[in-house]
C-alpha angles and dihedrals in degrees: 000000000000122000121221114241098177114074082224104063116077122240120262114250090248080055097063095040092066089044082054097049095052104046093053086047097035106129099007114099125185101051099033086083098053088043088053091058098041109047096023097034096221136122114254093238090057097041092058090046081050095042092050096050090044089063097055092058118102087218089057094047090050097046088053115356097174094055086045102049089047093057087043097059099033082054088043088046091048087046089057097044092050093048096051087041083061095040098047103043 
């Protein structure tokens, strides 16, 4: 499943999907899991590889750049937390 990396190409069907997803799950945890597996028939594991090469994607960013900016700052934010936990142990 190929990610677009021009903001001129559109995004694959799969592509939205996952913009979709995530925008209907986005802040709920327990079920999302379950969900993932069930209506896009991935693991949870691949869907969030796919879903975070999929953000960084201008296509991605033009088709919702709301949803898109959101997941990029709450990833930026994770990667900070995780560094200063390291840093600082």
């Amino acid at each position: 499943m190929p990610v677009r990396d021009s903001a001129s190409d559109a995004l694959s069907e799969r592509d939205s999907q996952l913009l979709a997803f995530e925008a209907r799950w986005l802040g709920h945890t327990g079920a999302k899991e379950e969900a993932i597996r069930v209506e896009l028939e991935l693991a949870p594991a691949r869907y969030y590889q796919l879903l975070g090469r999929l953000i960084d994607s201008q296509a991605a960013l033009a088709q919702d750049p709301l949803l898109v900016g959101r997941l990029r700052r709450i990833r930026d934010e994770r990667r900070r937390e995780r560094s200063t936990a390291r840093g600082g142990a």
